[in-house]
N, C-alpha and C positions, 0 to 999 in steps of 0.2 A: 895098707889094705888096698889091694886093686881093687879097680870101678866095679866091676863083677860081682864082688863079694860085697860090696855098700849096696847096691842096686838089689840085691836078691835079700840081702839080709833087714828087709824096711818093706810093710806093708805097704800097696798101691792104696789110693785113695777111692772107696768107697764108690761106685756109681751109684746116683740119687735117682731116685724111680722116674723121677717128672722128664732124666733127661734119657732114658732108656727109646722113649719115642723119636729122638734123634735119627739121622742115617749115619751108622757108623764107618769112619774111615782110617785107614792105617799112617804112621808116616814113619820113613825111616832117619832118625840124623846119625850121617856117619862119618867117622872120627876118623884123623888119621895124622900120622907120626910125618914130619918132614922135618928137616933140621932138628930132630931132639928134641920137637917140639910140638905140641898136641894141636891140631887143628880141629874146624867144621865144615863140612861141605853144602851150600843149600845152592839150591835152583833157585832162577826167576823165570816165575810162567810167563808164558807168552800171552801172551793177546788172544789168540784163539782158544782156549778152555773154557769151560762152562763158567767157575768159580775162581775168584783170586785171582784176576787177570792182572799182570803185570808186578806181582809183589813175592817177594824174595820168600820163600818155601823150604821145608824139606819135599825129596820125592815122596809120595804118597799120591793116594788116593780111597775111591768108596771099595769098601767090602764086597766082592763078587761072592754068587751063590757058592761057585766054584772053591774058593778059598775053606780052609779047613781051620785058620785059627786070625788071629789078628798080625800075628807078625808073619803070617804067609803073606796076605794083602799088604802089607809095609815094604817086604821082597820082594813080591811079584811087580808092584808098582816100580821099585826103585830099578829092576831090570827093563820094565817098560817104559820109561822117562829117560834115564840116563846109561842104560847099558850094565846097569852094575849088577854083575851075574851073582844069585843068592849065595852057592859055593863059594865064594870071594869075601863074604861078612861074618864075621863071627858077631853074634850078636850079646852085648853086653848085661843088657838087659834092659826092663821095660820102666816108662817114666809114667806117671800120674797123666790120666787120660784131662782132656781139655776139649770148653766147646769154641765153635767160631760163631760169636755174635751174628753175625749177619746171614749166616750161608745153611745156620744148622745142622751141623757135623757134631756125634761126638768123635773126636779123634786120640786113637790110642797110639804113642807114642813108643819108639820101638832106638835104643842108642846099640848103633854096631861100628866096630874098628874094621875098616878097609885097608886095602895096602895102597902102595902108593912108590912111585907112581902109578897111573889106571889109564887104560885106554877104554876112556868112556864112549858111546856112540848116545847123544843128543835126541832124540824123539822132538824133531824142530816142531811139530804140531803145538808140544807140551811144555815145552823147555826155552826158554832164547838162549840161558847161558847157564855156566857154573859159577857162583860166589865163594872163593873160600877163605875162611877168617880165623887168626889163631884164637884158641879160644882165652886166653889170655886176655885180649881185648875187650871180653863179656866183664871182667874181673876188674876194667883203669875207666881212666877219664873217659874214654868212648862213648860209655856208657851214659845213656838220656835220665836224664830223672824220672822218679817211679815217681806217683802215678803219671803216666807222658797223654799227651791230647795228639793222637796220630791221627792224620787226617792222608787218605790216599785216593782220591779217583772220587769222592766225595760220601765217601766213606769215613766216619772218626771213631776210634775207639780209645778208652781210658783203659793204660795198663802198661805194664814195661815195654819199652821199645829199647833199641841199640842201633846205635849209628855206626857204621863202617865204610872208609873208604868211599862217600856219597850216598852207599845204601841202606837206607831206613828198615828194620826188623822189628815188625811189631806183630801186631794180633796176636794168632793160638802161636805162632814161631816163636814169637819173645816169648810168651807163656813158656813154651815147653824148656828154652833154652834158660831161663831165669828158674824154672825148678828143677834143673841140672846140677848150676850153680849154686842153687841153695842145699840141695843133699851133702855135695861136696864139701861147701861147708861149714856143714856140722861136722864132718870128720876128718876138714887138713882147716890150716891154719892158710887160707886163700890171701892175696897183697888185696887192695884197692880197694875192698869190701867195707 
């Protein structure tokens, strides 16, 4: 069964009244095929942004009045951070919205396959870099034990994290990427789980 069809055929999860007062924001994480093999793409912001300075991200950001739906704001963002023009994403579908402890976001999560290669253009404001990780590696040993005590910039949160390659992935990122993995699943037989 493609992702498409898991992702559309399974209810989102409920928003609860208390967190509607939240500011909502989009993120896109987006997939992509390289050697036969499924990857993820995420940012690390930079230094100069309001929120999450310095921690590995998908592109996203807040909801403009402008925007017309939730995965508009998810595309508009991921063209504004990294170049990735919306026509270029099919989007696969949407994941279980998630809050950020500390910053008050709720953030609705948006999974789209890119191609690749990309000639991305950086928004160095917003961006320092691009991280990208098979997603394979969410699935093996890399993986930090749940519940993890991630501490960043003097910030700690309790919740899945994932190490790659030196970089620590936790907060609403592991959140979203950890019930990716779980949808999946339920409906392939995943290694390392």
């Amino acid at each position: 069964m493609p992702l498409v069809e898991i992702l559309s055929s399974r209810p989102l999860l409920s928003v609860r009244e208390e967190d509607l007062s939240l500011n909502p924001a989009s993120v896109l994480m987006p997939l992509f095929i390289k050697n036969g093999e499924l990857n993820v793409l995420f940012t690390r912001r930079s230094d100069l942004v309001a929120h999450h300075k310095g921690q590995i991200s998908f592109p996203g950001g807040c909801v403009d009045d402008k925007d017309t739906s939730f995965e508009e704001t998810a595309l508009r963002e991921a063209d504004e951070e990294i170049g990735l023009a919306p026509e270029d994403v099919t989007i696969l579908g949407q994941l279980d919205y998630t809050i950020t402890e500390f910053s008050n976001f709720i953030v609705y999560p948006f999974v789209g396959l890119i191609p690749y290669p990309y000639d991305f253009r950086l928004n160095t404001s917003e961006v320092d870099r691009l991280v990208c990780a098979p997603f394979e590696a969410f699935l093996s040993g890399t993986t930090l034990k749940e519940p993890h005590l991630s501490e960043f910039k003097a910030v700690s949160d309790l919740g899945p994290a994932y190490q790659y390659q030196g970089e620590v992935i936790w907060g609403a990122t592991a959140k979203i990427i950890h019930n990716l993995v779980g949808i999946m699943e339920e409906k392939f037989n995943l290694p390392g789980r």
